[in-house]
N, CA, C and O atoms as a CHARMM CRD file, in Angstrom:
* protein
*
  292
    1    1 UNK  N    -38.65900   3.79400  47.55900 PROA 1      0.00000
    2    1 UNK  CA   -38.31200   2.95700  46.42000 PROA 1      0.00000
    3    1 UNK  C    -37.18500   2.04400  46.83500 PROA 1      0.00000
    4    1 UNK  O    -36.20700   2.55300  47.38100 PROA 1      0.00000
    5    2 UNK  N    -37.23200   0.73500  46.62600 PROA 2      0.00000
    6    2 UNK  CA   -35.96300  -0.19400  47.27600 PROA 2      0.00000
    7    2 UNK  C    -36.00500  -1.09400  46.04900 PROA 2      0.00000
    8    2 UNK  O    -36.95400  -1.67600  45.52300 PROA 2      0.00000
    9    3 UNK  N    -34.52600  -1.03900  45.69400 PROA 3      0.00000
   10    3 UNK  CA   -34.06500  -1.77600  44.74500 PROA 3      0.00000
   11    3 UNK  C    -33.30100  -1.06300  43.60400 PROA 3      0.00000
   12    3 UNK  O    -33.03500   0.08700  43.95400 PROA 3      0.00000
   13    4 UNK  N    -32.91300  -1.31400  42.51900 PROA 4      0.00000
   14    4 UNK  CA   -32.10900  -0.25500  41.61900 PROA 4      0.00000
   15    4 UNK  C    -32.98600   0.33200  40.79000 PROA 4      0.00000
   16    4 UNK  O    -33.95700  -0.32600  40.41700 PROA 4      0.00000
   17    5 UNK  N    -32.80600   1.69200  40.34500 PROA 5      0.00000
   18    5 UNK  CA   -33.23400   2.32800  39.39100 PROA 5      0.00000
   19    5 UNK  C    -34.11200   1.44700  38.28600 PROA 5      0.00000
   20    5 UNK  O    -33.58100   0.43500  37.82900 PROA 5      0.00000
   21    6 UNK  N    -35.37300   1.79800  37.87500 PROA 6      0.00000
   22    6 UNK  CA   -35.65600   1.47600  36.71800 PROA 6      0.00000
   23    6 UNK  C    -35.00800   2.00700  34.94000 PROA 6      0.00000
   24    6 UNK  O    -34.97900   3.15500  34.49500 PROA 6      0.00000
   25    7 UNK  N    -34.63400   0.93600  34.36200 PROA 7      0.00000
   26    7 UNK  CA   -33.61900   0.98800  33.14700 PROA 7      0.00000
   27    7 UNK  C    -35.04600   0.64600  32.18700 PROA 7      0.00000
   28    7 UNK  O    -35.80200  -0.30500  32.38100 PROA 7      0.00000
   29    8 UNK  N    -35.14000   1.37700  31.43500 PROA 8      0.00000
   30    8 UNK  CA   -36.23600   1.10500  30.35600 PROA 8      0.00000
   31    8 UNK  C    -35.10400   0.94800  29.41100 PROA 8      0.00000
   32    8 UNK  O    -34.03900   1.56500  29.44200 PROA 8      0.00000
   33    9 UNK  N    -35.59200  -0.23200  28.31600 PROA 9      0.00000
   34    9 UNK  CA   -34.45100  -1.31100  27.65900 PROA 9      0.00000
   35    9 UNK  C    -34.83500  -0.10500  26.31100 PROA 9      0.00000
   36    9 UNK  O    -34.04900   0.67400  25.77200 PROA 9      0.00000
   37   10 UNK  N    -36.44000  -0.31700  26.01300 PROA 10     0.00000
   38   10 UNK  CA   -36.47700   1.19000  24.62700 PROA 10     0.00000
   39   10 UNK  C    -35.92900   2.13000  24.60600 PROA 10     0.00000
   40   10 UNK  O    -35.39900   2.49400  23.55600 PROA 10     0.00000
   41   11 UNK  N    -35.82400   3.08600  26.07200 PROA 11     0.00000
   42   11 UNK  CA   -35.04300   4.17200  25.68900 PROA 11     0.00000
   43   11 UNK  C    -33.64000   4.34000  25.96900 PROA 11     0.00000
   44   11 UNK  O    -32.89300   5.31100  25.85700 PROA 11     0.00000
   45   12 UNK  N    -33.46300   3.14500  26.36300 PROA 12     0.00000
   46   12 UNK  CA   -31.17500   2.46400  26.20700 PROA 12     0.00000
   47   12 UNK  C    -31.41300   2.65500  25.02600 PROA 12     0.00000
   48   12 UNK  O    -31.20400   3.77000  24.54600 PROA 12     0.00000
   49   13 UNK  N    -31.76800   1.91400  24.47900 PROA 13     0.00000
   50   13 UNK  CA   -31.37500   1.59500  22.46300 PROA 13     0.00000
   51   13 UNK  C    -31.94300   2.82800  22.08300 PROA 13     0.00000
   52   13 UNK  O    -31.13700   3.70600  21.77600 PROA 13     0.00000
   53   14 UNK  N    -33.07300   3.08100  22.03500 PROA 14     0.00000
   54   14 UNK  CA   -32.73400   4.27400  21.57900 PROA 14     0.00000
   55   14 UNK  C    -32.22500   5.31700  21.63400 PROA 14     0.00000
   56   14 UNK  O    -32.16300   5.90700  20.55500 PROA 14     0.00000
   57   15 UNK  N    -31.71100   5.93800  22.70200 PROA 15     0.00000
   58   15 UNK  CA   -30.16500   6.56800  23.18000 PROA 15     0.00000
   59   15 UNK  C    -29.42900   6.10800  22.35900 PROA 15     0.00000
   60   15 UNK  O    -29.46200   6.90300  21.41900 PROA 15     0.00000
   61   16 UNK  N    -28.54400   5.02200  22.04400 PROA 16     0.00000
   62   16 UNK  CA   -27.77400   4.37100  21.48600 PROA 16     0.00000
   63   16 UNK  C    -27.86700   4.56100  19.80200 PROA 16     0.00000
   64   16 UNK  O    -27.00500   4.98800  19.03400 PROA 16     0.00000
   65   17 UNK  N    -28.72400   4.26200  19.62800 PROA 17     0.00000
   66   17 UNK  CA   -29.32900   4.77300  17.69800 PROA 17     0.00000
   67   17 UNK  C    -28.98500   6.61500  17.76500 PROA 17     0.00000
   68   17 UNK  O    -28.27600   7.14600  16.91000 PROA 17     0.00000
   69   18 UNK  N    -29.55100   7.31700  18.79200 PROA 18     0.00000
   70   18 UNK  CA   -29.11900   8.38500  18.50000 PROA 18     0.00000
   71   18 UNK  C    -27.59600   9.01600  18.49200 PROA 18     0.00000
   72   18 UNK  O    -27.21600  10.01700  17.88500 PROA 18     0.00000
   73   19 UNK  N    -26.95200   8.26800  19.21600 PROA 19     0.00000
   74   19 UNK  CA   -25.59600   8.19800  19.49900 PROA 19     0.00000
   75   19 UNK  C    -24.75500   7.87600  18.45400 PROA 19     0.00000
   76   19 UNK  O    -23.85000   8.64200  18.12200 PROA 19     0.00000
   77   20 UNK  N    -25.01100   6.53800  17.74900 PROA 20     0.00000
   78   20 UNK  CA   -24.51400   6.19200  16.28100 PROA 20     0.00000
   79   20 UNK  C    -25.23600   7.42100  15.21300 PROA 20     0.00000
   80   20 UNK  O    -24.37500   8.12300  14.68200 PROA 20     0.00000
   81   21 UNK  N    -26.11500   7.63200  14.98100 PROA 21     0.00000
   82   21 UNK  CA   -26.70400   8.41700  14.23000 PROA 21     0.00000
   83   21 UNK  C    -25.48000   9.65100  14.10600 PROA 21     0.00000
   84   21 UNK  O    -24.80600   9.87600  13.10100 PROA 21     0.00000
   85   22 UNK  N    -25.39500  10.44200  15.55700 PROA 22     0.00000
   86   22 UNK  CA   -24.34800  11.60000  15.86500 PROA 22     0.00000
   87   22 UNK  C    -23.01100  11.75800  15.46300 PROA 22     0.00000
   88   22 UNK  O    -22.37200  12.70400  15.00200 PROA 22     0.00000
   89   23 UNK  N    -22.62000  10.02900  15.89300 PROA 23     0.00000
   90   23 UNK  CA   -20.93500   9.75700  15.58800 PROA 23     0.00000
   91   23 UNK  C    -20.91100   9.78500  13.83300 PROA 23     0.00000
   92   23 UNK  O    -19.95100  10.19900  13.18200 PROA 23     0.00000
   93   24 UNK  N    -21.96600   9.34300  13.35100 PROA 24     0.00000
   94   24 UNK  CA   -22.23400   8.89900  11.63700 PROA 24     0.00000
   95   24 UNK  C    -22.30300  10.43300  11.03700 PROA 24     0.00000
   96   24 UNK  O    -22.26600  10.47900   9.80700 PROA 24     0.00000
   97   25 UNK  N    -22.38300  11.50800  11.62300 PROA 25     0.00000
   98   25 UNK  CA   -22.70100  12.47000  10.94400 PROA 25     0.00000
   99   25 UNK  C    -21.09100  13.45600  11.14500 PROA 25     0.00000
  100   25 UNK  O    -20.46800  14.04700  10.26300 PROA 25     0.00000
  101   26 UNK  N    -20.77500  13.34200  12.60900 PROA 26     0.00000
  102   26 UNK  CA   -19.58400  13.93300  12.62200 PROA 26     0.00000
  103   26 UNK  C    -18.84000  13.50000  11.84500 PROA 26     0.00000
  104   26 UNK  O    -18.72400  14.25000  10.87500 PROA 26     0.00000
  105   27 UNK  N    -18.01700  12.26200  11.77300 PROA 27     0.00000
  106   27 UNK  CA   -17.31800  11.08700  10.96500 PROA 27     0.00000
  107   27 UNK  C    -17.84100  12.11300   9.58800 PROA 27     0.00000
  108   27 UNK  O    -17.16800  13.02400   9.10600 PROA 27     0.00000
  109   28 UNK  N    -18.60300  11.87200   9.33600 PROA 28     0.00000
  110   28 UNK  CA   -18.76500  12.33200   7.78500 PROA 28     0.00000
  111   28 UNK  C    -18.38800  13.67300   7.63900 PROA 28     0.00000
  112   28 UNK  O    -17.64500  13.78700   6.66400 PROA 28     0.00000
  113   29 UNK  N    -18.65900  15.03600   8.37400 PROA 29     0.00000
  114   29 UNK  CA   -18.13900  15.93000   7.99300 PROA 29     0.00000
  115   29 UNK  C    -16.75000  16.16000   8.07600 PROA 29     0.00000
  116   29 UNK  O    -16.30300  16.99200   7.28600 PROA 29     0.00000
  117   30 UNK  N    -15.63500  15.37900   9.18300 PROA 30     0.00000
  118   30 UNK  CA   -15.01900  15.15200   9.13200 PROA 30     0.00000
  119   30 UNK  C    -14.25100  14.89900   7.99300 PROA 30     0.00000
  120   30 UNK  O    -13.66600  15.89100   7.55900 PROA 30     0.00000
  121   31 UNK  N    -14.08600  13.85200   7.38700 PROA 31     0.00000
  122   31 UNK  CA   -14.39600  13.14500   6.36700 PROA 31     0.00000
  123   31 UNK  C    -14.19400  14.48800   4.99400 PROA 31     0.00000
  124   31 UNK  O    -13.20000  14.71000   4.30300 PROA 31     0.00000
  125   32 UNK  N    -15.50800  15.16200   4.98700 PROA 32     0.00000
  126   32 UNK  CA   -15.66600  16.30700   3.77600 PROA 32     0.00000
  127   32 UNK  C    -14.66200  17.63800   4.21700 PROA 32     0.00000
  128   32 UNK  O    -14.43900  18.55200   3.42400 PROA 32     0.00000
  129   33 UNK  N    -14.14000  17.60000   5.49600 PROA 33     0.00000
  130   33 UNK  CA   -13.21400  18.66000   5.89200 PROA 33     0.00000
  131   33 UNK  C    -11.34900  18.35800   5.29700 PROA 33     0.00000
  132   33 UNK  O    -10.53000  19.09200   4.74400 PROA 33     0.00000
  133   34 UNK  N    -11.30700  16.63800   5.86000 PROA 34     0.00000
  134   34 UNK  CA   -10.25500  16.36500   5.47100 PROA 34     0.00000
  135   34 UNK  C     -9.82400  16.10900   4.12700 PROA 34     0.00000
  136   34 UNK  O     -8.63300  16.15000   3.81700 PROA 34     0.00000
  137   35 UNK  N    -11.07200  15.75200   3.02900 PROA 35     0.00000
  138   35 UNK  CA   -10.30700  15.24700   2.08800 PROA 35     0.00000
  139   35 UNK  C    -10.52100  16.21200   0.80400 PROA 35     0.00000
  140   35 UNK  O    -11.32100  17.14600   0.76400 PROA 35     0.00000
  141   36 UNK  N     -9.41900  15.69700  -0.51300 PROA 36     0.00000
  142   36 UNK  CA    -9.87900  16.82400  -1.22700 PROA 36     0.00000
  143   36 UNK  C    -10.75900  16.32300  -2.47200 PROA 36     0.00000
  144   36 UNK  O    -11.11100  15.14600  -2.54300 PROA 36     0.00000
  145   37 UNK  N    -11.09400  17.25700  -3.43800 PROA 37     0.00000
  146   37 UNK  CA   -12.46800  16.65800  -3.83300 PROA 37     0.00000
  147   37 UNK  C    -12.30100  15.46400  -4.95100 PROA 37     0.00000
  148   37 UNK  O    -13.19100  14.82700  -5.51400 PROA 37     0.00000
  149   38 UNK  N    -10.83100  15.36300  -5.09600 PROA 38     0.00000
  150   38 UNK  CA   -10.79900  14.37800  -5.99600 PROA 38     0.00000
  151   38 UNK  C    -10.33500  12.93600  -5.43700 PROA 38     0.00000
  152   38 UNK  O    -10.15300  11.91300  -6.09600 PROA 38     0.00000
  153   39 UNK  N    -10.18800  13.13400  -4.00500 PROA 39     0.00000
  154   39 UNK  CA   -10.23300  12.73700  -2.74200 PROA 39     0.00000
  155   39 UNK  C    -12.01800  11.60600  -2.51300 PROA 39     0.00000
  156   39 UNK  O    -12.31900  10.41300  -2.48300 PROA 39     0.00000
  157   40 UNK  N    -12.61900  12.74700  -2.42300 PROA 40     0.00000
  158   40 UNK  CA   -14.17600  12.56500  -2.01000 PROA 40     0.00000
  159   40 UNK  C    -14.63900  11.63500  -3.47100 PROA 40     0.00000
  160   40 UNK  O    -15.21300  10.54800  -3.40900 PROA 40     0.00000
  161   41 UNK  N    -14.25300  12.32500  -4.74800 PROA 41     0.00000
  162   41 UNK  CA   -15.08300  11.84400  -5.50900 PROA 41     0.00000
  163   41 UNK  C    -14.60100  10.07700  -5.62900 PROA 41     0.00000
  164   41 UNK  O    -15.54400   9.37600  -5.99800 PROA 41     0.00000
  165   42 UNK  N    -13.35800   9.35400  -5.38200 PROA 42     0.00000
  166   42 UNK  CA   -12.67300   8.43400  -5.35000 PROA 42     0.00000
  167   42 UNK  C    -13.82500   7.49000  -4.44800 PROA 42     0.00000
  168   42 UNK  O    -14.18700   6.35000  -4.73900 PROA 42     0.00000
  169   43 UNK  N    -14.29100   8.33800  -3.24400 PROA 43     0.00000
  170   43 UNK  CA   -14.82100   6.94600  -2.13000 PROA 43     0.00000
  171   43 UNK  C    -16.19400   7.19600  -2.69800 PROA 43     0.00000
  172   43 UNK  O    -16.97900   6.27800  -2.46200 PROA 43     0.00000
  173   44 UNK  N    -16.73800   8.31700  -3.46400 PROA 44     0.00000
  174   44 UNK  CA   -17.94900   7.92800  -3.84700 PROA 44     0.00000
  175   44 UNK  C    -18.84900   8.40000  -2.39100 PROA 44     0.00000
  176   44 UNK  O    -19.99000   7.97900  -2.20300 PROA 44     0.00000
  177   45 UNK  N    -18.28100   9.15100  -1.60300 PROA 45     0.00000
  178   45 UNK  CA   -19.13400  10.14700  -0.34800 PROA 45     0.00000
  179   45 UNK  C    -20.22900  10.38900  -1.13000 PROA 45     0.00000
  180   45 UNK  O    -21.21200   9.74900  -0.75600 PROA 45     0.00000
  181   46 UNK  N    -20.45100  11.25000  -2.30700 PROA 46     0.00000
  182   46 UNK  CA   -22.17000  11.71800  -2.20900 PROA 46     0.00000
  183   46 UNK  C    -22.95700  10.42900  -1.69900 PROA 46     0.00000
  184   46 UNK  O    -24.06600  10.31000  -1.17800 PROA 46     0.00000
  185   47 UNK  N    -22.24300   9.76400  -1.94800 PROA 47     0.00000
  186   47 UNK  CA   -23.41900   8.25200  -1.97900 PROA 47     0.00000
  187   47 UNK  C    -23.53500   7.62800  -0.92900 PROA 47     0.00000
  188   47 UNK  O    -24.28900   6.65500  -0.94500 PROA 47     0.00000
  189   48 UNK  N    -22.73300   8.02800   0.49700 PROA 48     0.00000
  190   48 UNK  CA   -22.65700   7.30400   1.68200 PROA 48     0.00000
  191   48 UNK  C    -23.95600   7.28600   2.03800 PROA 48     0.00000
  192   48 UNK  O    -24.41300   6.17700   1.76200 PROA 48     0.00000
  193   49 UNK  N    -24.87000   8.08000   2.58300 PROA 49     0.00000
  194   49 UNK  CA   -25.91600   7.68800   3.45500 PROA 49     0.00000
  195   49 UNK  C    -27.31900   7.34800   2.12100 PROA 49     0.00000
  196   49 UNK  O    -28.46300   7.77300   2.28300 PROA 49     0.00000
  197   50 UNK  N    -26.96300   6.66700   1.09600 PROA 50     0.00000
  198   50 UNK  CA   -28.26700   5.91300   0.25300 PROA 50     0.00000
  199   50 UNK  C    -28.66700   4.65900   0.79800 PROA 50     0.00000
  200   50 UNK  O    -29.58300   3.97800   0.33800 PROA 50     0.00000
  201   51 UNK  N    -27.65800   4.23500   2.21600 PROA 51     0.00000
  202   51 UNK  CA   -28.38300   2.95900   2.68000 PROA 51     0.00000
  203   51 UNK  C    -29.45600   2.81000   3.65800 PROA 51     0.00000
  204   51 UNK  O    -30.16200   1.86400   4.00800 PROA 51     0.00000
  205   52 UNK  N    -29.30500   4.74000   4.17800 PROA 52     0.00000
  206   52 UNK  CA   -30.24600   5.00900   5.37000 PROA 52     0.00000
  207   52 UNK  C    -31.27100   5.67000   4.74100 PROA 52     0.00000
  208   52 UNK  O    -32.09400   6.04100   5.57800 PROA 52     0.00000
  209   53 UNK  N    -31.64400   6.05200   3.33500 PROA 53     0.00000
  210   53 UNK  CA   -32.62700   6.53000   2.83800 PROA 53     0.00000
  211   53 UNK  C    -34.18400   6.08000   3.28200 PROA 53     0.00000
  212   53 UNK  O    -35.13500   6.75900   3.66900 PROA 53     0.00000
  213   54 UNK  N    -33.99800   4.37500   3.01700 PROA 54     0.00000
  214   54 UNK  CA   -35.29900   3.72500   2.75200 PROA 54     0.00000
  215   54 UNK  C    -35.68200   3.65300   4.73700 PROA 54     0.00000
  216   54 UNK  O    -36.73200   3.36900   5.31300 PROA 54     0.00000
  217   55 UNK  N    -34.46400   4.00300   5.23500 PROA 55     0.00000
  218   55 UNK  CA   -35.13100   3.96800   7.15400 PROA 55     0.00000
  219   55 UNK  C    -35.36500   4.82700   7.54300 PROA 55     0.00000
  220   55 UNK  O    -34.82700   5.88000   7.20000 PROA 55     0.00000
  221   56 UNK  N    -36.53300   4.70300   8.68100 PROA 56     0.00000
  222   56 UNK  CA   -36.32700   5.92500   9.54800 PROA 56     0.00000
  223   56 UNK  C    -35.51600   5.38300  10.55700 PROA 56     0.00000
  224   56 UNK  O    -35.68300   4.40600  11.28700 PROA 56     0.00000
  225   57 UNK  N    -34.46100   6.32700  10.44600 PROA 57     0.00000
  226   57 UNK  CA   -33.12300   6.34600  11.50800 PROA 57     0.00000
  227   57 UNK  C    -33.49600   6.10100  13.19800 PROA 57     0.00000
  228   57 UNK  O    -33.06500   5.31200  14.03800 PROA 57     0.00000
  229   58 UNK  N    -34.41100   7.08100  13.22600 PROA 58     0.00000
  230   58 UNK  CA   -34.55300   7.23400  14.44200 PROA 58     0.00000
  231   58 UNK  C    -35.90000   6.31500  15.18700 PROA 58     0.00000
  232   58 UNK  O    -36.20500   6.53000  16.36000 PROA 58     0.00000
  233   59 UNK  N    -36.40300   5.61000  14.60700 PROA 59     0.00000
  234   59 UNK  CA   -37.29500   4.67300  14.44800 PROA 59     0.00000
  235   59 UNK  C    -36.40800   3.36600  15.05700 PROA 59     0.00000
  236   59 UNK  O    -35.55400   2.80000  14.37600 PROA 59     0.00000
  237   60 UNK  N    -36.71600   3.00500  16.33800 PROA 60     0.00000
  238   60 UNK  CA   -35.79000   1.80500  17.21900 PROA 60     0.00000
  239   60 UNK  C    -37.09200   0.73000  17.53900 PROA 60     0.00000
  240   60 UNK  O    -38.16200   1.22100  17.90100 PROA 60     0.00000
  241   61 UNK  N    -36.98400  -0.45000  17.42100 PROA 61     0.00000
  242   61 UNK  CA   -37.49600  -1.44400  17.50500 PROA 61     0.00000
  243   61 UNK  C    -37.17800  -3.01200  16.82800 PROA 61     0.00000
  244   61 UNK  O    -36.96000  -3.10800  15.62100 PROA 61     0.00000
  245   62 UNK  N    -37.17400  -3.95200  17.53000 PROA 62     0.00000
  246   62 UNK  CA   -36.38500  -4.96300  17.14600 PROA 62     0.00000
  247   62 UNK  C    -36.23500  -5.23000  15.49000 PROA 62     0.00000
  248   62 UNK  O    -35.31800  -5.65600  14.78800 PROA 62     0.00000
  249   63 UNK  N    -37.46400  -4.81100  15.25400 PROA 63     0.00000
  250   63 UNK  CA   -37.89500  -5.23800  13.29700 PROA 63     0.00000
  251   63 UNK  C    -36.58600  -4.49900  12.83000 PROA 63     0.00000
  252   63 UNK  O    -36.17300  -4.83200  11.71900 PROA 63     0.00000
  253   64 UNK  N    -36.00700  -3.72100  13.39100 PROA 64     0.00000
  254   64 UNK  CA   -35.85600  -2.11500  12.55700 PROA 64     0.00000
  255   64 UNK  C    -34.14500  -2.34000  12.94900 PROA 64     0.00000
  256   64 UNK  O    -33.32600  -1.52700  12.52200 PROA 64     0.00000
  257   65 UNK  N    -33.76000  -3.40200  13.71300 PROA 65     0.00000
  258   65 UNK  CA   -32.42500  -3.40100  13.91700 PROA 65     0.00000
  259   65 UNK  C    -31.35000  -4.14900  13.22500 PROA 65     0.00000
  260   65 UNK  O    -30.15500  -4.00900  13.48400 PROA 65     0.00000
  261   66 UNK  N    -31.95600  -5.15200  12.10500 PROA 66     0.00000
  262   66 UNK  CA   -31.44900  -5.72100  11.05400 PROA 66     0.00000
  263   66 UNK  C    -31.05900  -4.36800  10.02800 PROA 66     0.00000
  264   66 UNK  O    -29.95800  -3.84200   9.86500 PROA 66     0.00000
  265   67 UNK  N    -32.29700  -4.04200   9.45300 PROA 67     0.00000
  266   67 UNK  CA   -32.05100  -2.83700   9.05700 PROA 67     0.00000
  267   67 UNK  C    -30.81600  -1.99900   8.77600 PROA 67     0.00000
  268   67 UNK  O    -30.17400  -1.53100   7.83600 PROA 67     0.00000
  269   68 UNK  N    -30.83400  -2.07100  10.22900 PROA 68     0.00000
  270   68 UNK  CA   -30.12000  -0.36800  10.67600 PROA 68     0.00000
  271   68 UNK  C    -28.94200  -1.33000  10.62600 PROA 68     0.00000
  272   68 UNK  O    -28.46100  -1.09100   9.51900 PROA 68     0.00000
  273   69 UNK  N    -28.00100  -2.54000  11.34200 PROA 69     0.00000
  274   69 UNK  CA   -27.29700  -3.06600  10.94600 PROA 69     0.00000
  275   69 UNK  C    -26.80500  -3.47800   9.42600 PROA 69     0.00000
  276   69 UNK  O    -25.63200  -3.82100   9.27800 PROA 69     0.00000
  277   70 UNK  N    -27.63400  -3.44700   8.38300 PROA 70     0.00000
  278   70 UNK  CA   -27.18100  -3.53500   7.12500 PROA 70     0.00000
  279   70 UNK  C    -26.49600  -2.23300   6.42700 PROA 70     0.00000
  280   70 UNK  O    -25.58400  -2.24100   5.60000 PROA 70     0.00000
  281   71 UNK  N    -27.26000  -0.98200   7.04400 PROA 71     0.00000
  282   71 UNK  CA   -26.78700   0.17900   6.11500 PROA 71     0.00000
  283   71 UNK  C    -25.88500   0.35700   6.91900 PROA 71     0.00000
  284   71 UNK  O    -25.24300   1.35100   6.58200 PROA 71     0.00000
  285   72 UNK  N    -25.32800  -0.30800   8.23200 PROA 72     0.00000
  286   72 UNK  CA   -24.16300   0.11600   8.78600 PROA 72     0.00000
  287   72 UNK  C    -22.74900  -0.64900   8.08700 PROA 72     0.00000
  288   72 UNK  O    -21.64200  -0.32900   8.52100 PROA 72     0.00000
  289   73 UNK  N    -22.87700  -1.65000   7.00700 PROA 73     0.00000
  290   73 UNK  CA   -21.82500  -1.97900   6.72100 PROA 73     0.00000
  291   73 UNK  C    -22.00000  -1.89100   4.94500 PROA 73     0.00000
  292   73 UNK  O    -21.05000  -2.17900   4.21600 PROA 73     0.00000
């Protein structure tokens, strides 16, 4: 074989979606560890992940990266 490694660009990003996915879940329990519940009820947490409802998360493809960029902010 001569030349560099083959990099498949689908399974970078999708590595990467799973990676945000991971950090998004720690962050959140985090989050339900540190604060208290009148704390939680203030930011309205039950309601954080209603923007990832209508996606499949783990579903990577260009269509799907607007998406996933909207429920990220």
């Amino acid at each position: 074989w001569d030349g560099d490694a083959y990099q498949d660009a689908f399974l970078t990003n999708l590595a990467a979606r799973i990676q945000e996915v991971s950090q998004l879940r720690g962050q959140h329990d985090q989050i339900l560890k540190l604060l208290s519940e009148e704390e939680l009820k203030q930011m309205q947490i039950e309601s954080c992940f209603e923007p990832f409802m209508k996606l499949s998360v783990f579903s990577y493809n260009d269509y799907t990266v607007p998406a996933w960029r909207a429920a990220l902010t």
